[in-house]
Every structure is written in structure tokens, then in C-alpha cells.
N, C-alpha and C positions, 0 to 999 in steps of 0.2 A: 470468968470469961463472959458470962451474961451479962455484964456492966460494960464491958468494952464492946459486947454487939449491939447492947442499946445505944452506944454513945454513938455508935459508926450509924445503925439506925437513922437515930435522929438527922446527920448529917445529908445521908445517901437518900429517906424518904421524902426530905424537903426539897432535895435536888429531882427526884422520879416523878413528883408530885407536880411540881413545876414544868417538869417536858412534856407532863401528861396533859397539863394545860397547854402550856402553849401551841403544842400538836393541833386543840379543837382549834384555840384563838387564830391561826395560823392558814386553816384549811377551810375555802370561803365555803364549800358545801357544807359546811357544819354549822354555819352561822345561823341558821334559823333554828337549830336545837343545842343553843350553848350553856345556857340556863340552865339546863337539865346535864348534857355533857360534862361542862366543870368538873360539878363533883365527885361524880364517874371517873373521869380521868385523873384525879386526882387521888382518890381513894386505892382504884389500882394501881396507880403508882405508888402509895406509901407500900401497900401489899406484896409487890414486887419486890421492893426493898427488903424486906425482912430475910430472907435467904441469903440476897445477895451480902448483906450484911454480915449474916453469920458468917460466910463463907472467908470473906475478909478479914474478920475479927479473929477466925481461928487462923489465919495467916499471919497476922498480927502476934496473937498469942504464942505461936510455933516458932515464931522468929526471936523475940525478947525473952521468953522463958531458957533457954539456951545459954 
């Protein structure tokens, strides 16, 4: 099951990482500290991911194991 949370991972961090960008890119208050934000938003967003992932991967697994 740890190979199908990493694979959903990979998928679901690239996608959380990205709203987490586009969130700063998006919100003009944030414009004068995006340089810094980015990475920040981006970092917690793969971090987020990680639960969510498992959470879905053992749904995944529950479902085809049957």
C-alpha cells in the first residue's frame, strides 16, 4: 500500500503545491513577498498531501483488494 500512497502522492502534491502557488500569485497583497511565499506555499502544499494521499490510497486499496 505504501507504493500506491506514494504514487497518489506524487499526483495530489504536485496538484496542492500548485494552488498553493497560485493562491500567493493570485492575491495582490502578497505581491511584494512572493519570492519568499512561493516556496512556503508550495512546501505546505506537498505536506498537506501526504495524509490526504494515504487516506485515498487506503480507499483505493479497500476497494481492489476485494
Amino acid at each position: 500500500m505504501w507504493k500506491l500512497a506514494i504514487l497518489v502522492w506524487l499526483v495530489m502534491g504536485t496538484t496542492f503545491a500548485g494552488i498553493g502557488v497560485m493562491v500567493v500569485l493570485a492575491t495582490p497583497s502578497l505581491s511584494g513577498q512572493d519570492m519568499n511565499l512561493i516556496p512556503l506555499a508550495a512546501g505546505i502544499g506537498a505536506l498537506v498531501a501526504v495524509p490526504c494521499a494515504w487516506l485515498v490510497a487506503r480507499q483505493i486499496f479497500a476497494a481492489t483488494v476485494r
